[in-house]
C-alpha positions as CSV (number, residue, x, y, z in Angstrom):
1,X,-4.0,3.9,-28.4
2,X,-6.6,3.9,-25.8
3,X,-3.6,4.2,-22.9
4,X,-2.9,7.7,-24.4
5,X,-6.1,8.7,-25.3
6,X,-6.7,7.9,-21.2
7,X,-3.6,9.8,-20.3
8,X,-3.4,12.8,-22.5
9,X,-6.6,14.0,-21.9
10,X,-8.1,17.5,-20.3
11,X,-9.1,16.9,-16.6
12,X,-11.8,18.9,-15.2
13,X,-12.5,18.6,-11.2
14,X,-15.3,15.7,-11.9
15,X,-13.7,14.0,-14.8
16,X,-10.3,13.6,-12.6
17,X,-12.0,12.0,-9.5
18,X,-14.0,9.7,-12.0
19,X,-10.4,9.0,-13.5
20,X,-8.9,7.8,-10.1
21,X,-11.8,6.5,-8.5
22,X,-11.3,3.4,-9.7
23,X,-7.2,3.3,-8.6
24,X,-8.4,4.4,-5.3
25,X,-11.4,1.5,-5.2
26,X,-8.2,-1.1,-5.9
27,X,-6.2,0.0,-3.5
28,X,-8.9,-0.1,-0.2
29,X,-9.6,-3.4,-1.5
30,X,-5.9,-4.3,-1.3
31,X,-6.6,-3.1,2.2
32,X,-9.5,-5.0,2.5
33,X,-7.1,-8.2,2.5
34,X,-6.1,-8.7,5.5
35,X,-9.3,-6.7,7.0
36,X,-11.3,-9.8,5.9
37,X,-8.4,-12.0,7.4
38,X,-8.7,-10.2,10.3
39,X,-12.8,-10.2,10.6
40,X,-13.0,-13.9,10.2
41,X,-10.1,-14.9,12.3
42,X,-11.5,-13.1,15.3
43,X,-15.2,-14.8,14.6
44,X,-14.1,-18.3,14.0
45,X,-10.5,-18.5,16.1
46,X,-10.9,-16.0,19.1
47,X,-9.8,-12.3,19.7
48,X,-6.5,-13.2,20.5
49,X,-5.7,-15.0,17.4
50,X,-6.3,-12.0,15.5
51,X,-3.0,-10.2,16.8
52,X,-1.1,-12.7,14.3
53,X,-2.0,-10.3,11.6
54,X,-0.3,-7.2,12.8
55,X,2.2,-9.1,14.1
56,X,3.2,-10.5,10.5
57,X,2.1,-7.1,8.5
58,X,6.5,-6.3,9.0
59,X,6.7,-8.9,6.6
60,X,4.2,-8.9,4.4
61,X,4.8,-5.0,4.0
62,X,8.4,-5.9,3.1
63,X,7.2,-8.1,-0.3
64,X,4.2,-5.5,-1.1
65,X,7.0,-2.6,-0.5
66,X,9.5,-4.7,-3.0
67,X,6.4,-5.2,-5.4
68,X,5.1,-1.8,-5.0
69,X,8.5,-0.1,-6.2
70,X,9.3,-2.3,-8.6
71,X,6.1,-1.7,-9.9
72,X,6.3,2.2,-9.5
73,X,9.7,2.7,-11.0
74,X,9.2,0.9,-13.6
75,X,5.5,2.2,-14.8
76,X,7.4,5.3,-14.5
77,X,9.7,4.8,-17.2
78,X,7.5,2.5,-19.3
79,X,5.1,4.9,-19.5
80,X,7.3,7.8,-20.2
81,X,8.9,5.7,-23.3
82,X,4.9,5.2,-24.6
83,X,4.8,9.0,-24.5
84,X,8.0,9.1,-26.7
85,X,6.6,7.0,-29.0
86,X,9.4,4.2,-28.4
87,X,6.8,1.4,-27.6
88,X,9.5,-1.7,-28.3
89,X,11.9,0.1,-25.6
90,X,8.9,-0.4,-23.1
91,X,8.2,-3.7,-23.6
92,X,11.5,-4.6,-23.6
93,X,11.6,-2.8,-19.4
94,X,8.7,-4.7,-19.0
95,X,9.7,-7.8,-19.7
96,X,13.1,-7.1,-17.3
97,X,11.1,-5.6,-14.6
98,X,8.9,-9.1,-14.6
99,X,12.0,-11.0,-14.5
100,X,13.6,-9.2,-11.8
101,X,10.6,-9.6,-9.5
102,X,10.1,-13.3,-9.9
103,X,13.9,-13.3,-8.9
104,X,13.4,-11.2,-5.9
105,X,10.4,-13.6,-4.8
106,X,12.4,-16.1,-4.5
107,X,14.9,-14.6,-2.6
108,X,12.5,-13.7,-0.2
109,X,10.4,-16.7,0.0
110,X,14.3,-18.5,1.0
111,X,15.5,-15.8,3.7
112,X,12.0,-16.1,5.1
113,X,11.8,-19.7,5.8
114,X,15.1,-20.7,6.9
115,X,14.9,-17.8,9.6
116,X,11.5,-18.2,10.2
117,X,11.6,-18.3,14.2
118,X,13.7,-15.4,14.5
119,X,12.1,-13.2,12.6
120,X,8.9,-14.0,14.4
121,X,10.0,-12.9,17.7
122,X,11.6,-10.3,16.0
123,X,8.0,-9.0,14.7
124,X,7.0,-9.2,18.4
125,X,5.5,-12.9,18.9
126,X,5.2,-13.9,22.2
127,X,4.4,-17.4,24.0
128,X,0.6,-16.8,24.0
129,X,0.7,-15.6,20.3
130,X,3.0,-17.3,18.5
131,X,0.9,-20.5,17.8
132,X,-1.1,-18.4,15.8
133,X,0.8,-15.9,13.6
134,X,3.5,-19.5,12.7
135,X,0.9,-21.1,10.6
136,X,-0.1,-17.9,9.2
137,X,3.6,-16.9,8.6
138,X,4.6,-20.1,7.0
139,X,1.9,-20.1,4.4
140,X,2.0,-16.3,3.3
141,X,6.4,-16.5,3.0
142,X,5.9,-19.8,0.7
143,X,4.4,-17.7,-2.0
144,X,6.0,-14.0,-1.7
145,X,6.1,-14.4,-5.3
146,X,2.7,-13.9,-6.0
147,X,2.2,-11.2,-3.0
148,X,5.2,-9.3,-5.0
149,X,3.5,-9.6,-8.6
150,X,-0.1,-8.7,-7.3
151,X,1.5,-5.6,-6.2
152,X,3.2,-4.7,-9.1
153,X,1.2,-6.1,-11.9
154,X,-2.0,-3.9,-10.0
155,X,0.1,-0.8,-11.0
156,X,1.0,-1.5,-14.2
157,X,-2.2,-2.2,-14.9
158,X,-3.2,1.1,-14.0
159,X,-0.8,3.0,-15.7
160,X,-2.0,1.5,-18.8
161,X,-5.7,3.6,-17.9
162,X,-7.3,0.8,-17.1
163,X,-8.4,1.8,-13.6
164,X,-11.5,-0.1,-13.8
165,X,-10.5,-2.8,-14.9
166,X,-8.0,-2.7,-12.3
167,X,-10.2,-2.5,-9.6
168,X,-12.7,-5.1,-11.3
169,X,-9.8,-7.7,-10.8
170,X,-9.1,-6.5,-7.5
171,X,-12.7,-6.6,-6.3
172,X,-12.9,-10.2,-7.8
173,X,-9.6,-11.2,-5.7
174,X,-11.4,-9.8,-2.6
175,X,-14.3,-11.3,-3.2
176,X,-12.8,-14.6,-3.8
177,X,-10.8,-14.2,-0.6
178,X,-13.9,-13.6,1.5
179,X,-15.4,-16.7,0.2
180,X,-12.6,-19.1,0.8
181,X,-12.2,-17.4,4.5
182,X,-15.7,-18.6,5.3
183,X,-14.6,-22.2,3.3
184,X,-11.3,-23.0,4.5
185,X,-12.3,-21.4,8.6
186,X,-15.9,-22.4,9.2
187,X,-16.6,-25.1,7.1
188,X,-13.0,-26.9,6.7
189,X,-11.7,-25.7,10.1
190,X,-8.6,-24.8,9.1
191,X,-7.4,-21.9,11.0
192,X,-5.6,-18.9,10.6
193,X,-3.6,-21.0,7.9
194,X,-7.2,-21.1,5.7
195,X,-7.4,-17.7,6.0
196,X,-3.9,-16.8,5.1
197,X,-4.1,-19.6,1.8
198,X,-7.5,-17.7,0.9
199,X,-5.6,-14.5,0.6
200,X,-3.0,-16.2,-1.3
201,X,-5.6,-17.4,-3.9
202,X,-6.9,-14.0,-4.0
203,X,-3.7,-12.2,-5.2
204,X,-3.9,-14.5,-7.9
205,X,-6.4,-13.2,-9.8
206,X,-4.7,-10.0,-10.7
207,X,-2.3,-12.2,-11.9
208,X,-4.5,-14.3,-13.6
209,X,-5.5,-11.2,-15.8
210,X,-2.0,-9.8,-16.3
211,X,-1.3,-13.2,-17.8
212,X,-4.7,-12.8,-20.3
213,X,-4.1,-8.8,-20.7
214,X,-0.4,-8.8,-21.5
215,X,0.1,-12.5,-22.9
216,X,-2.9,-14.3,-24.6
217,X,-5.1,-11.3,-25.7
218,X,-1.9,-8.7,-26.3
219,X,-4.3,-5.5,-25.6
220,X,-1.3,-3.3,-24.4
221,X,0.1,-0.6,-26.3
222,X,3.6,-2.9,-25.2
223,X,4.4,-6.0,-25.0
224,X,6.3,-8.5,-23.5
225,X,9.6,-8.5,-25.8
226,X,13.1,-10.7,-25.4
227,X,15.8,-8.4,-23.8
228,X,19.1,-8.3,-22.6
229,X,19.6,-7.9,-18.8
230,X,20.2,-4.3,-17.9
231,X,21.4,-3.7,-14.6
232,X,21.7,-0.2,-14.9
233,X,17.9,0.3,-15.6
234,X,17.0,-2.2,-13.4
235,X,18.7,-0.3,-10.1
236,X,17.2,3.3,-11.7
237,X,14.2,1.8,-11.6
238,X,14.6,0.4,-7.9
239,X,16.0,3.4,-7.0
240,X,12.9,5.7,-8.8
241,X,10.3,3.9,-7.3
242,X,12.4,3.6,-3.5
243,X,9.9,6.3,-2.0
244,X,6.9,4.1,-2.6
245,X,8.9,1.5,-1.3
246,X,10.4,3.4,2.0
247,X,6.5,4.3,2.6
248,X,5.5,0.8,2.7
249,X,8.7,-0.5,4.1
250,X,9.1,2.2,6.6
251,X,4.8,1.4,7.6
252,X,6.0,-2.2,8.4
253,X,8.6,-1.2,10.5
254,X,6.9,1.3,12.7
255,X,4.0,-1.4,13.2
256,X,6.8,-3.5,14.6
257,X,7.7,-0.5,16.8
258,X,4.3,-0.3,17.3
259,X,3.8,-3.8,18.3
260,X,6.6,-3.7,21.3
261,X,5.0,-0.8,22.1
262,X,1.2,-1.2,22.5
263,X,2.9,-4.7,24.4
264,X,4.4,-2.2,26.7
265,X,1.5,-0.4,27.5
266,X,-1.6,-2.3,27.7
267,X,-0.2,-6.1,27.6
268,X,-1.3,-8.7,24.9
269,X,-4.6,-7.2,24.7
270,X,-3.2,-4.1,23.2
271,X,-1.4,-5.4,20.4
272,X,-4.9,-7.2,19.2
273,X,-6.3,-3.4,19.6
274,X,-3.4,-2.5,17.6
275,X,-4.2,-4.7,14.9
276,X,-7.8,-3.1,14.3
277,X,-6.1,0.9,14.7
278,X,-3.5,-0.4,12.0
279,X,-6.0,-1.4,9.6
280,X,-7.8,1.9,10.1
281,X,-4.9,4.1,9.1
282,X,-3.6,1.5,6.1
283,X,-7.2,2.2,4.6
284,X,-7.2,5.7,5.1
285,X,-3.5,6.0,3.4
286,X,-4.9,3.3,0.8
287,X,-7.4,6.1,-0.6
288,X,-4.5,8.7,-0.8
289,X,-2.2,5.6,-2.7
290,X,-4.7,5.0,-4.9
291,X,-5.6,8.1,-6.2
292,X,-1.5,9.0,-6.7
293,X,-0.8,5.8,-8.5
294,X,-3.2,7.2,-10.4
295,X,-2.3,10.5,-11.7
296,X,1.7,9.4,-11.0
297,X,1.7,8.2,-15.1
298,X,-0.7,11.5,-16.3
299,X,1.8,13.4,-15.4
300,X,4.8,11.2,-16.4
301,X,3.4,10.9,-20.0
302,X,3.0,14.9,-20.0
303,X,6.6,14.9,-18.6
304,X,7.6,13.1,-21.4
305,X,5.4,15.0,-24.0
306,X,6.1,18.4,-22.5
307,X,2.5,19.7,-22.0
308,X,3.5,22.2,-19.2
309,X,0.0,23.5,-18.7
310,X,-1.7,20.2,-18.1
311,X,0.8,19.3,-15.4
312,X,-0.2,22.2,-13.5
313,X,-3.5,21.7,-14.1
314,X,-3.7,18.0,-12.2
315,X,-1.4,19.4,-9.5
316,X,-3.8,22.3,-9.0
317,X,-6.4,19.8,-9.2
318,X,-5.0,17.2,-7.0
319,X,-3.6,19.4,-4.0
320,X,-7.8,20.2,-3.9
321,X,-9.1,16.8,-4.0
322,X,-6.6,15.7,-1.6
323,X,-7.8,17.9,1.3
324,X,-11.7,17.1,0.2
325,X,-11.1,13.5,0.5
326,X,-9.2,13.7,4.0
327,X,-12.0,15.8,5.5
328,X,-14.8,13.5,4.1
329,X,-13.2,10.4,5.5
330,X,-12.5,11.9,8.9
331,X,-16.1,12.9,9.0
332,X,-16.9,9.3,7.7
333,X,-15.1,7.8,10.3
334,X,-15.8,9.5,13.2
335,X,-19.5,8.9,12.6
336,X,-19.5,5.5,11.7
337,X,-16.5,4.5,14.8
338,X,-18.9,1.9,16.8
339,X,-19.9,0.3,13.8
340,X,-16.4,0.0,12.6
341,X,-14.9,-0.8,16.1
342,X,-17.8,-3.2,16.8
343,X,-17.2,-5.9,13.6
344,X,-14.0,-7.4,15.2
345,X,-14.5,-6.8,19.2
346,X,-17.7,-6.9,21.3
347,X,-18.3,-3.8,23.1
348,X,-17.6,-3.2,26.8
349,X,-14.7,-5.3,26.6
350,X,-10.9,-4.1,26.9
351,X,-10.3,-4.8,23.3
352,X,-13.1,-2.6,22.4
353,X,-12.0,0.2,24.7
354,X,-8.5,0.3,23.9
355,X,-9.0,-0.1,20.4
356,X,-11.7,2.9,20.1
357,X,-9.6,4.9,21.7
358,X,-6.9,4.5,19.4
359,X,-9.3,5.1,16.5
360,X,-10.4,8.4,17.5
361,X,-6.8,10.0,18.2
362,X,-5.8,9.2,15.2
363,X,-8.1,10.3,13.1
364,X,-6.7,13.8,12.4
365,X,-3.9,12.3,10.3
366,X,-6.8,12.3,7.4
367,X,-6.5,15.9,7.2
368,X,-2.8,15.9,6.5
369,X,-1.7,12.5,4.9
370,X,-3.2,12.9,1.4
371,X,-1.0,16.1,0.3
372,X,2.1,14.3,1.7
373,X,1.8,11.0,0.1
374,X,0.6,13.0,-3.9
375,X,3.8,15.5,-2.7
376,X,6.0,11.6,-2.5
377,X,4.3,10.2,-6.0
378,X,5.0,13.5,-7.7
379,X,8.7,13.5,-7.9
380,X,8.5,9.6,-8.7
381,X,6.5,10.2,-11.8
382,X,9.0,12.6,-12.7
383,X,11.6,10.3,-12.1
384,X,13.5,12.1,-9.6
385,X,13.9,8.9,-7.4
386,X,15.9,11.1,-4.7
387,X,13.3,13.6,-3.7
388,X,10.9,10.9,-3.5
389,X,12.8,8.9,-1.0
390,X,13.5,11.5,1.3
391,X,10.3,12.8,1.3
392,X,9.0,9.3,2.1
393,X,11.3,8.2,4.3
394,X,11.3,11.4,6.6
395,X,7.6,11.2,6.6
396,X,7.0,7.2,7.3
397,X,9.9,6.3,9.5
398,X,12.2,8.9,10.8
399,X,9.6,11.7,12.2
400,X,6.9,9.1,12.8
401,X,9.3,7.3,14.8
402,X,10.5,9.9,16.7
403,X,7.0,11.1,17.3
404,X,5.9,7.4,18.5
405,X,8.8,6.6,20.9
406,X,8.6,10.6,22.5
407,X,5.0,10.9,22.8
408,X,4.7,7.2,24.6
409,X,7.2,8.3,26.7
410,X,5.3,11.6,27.8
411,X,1.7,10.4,27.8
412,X,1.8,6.7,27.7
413,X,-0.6,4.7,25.7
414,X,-2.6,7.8,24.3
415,X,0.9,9.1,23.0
416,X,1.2,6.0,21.1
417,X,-2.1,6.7,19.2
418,X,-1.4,10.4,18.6
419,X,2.0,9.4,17.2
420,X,0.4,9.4,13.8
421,X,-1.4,12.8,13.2
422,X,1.5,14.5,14.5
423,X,3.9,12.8,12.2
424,X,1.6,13.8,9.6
425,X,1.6,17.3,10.7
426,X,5.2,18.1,10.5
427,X,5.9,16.3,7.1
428,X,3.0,18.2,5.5
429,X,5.1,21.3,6.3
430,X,7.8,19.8,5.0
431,X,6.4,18.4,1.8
432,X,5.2,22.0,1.2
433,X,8.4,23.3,1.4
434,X,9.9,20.8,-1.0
435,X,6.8,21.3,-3.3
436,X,7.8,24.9,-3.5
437,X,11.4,24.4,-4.0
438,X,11.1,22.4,-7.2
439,X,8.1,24.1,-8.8
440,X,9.9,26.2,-11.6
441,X,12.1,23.4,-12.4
442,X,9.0,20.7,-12.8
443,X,6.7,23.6,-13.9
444,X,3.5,22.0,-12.1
């Protein structure tokens, strides 16, 4: 089957980064989103307007987070049955797995609505903002369904080696979402809500292809099979792929933190700054996704065929390309930070200076963010669910939240921005540590 063929195969350092260059592509355009959102908002409704973004990415991390480790947990053990030969047991998970999210959607989609004023104060709205983010809530929370299954279906899609087709259908979705930003907010005048139906319309088309790939043309080595409910696979799969979801979850929470924060310290202004320094570190922690969703099922199919020395041969590998990649994008970045500062605010203006200076601080983070996040995907591949969620949830909420409320409170509005790298600093020594711990018993 071409999955395993894809999977089981010798990496060498060039034939790994062509192997997750695509996964990493599909995740920055995943990114790319709301940074489109964001880009035409500010052009065609006003640098204000563009703070309704951040102030709704809480939510919209929550149903990506639920997606995202559904997704994870149950590639996991999907793909660990393929390498066990027991192909009718996997499509029978993946048929629960879609079932379960579609369920979850809905759940969501409810909670959201009925408490939709609440939980936009909550994010942080204020008087002079909320008229933008409640169109731009309203729309995105009617179809959580299709954010949730763009996320997952995106990493199943990987994990069955088709990383570029995977980021073909992503690039398509982006594409289609810039287009329909430019229809629905130049041309049709519809507002933020235009640009939050174009993104909409965009996660469909990963959807769109997961319907083709798994339904009408049948091209996966599983396939979609009539099962029993199991909730006792269901919850290890939850509970597997709860440090992807505690990263994203526990991203969307801090930006809330964030929000009240930036609020604090440089007014209304700051939380549109916000907005553009948020986008910057999602991108750079997009690469280091990407390439971990895409080694996460190599080395869960060699977990499950017992090939010890081609485990240690991606984790050698990947440690190496994680710290190239972090110094190439800090260097890309710095050199490139007017140009990237300058698409969404006009320089000389407060938005512009607040925002490049939360761009620079926290561009250190690159250097350290990479191992941490691969150190997180690791244990999920191996199914050990537990490691995985500490790891994540130590790194993404509890010491960057110590970090952002102690270092505000010491150096004001550049300790917000320096909250990051140093977060990142003290979980890569942790994640180290843990790394060591479990070696022998992973033999990586």
């Amino acid at each position: 089957m071409d999955q395993e063929k894809e999977l089981s195969q010798h990496f060498t350092f060039w034939s790994l980064l062509k192997f997750v260059a695509p996964s990493i592509f599909t995740f920055v355009f995943i990114a790319v989103y709301q940074m489109v959102d964001g880009i035409f908002i500010e052009r065609f409704v006003g640098e204000m307007a563009i703070s309704c973004i951040n102030l709704y990415y809480p939510i919209i991390s929550i149903f990506i987070a639920v997606g995202i480790m559904i997704g994870t947990g149950g590639n996991a053990v999907i793909v660990r049955k393929v390498g066990e030969g027991k192909r009718k047991e996997a499509g029978e998970t993946f048929s629960r797995v879609i079932s379960f999210t579609v369920l979850c959607g809905i759940i969501c989609t409810a909670i959201c609505l009925v408490f939709a004023d609440p939980i936009m104060r909550l994010c942080g709205a204020t008087d002079g903002n909320i008229e933008y983010l409640r169109p731009y809530y309203m729309t995105l929370s009617t179809f959580c369904i299709a954010i949730l299954l763009q996320s997952e279906l995106g990493i199943l899609i990987i994990g069955e080696g088709k990383t570029v087709v995977a980021a073909v259908v992503i690039m398509v979705g982006g594409v289609l979402n810039c287009v329909l930003d430019y229809v629905f907010m130049h041309n049709m005048d519809m507002g933020v809500k235009g640009a939050a139906i174009a993104t909409v319309i965009g996660y469909c088309s990963t959807i769109a292809y997961a319907v083709w790939f798994y339904g009408i043309a049948r091209k996966s080595s599983y396939h979609l099979e009539l099962a029993k409910p199991n909730i006792r696979e269901i919850g290890a799969i939850c509970f597997n792929g709860s440090s992807d979801m505690v990263s994203n979850l526990a991203q969307g929470i801090t930006v809330l933190f964030m929000n009240h924060l930036a609020y604090r310290c440089y007014g209304e202004t700051g939380v549109s700054a916000l907005t553009v320094v948020t986008y910057v570190q999602v991108m750079i922690m997009m690469v280091f996704m990407g390439y971990t969703s895409a080694v996460e099922p190599v080395f869960s199919y060699h977990y499950g065929s017992g090939n010890t020395e081609e485990r240690k041969n991606v984790y050698r590998l990947s440690i190496l390309w994680s710290l190239i990649l972090g110094a190439v994008i800090m260097v890309l970045l710095y050199l490139f930070r007017n140009h990237a500062i300058g698409i969404f605010f006009d320089r000389g203006t407060d938005f512009f200076r607040i925002a490049s200076l939360g761009y620079l601080i926290s561009l250190p983070a690159c250097l350290f963010v990479g191992i941490n996040i691969f150190g997180s995907g690791l244990f999920t591949a191996f199914s050990n669910g537990l490691v995985s969620m500490v790891l994540s949830s130590l790194r993404t909420f509890v010491v960057l939240t110590i970090c952002l409320y102690g270092m505000t409170a010491l150096f004001g509005g550049p300790g917000l921005w320096s909250a990051w790298p140093a977060a990142e600093l003290i979980s890569l020594v942790i994640t180290m540590l843990v790394l060591k711990k479990y070696r022998s018993r992973y033999q990586y």
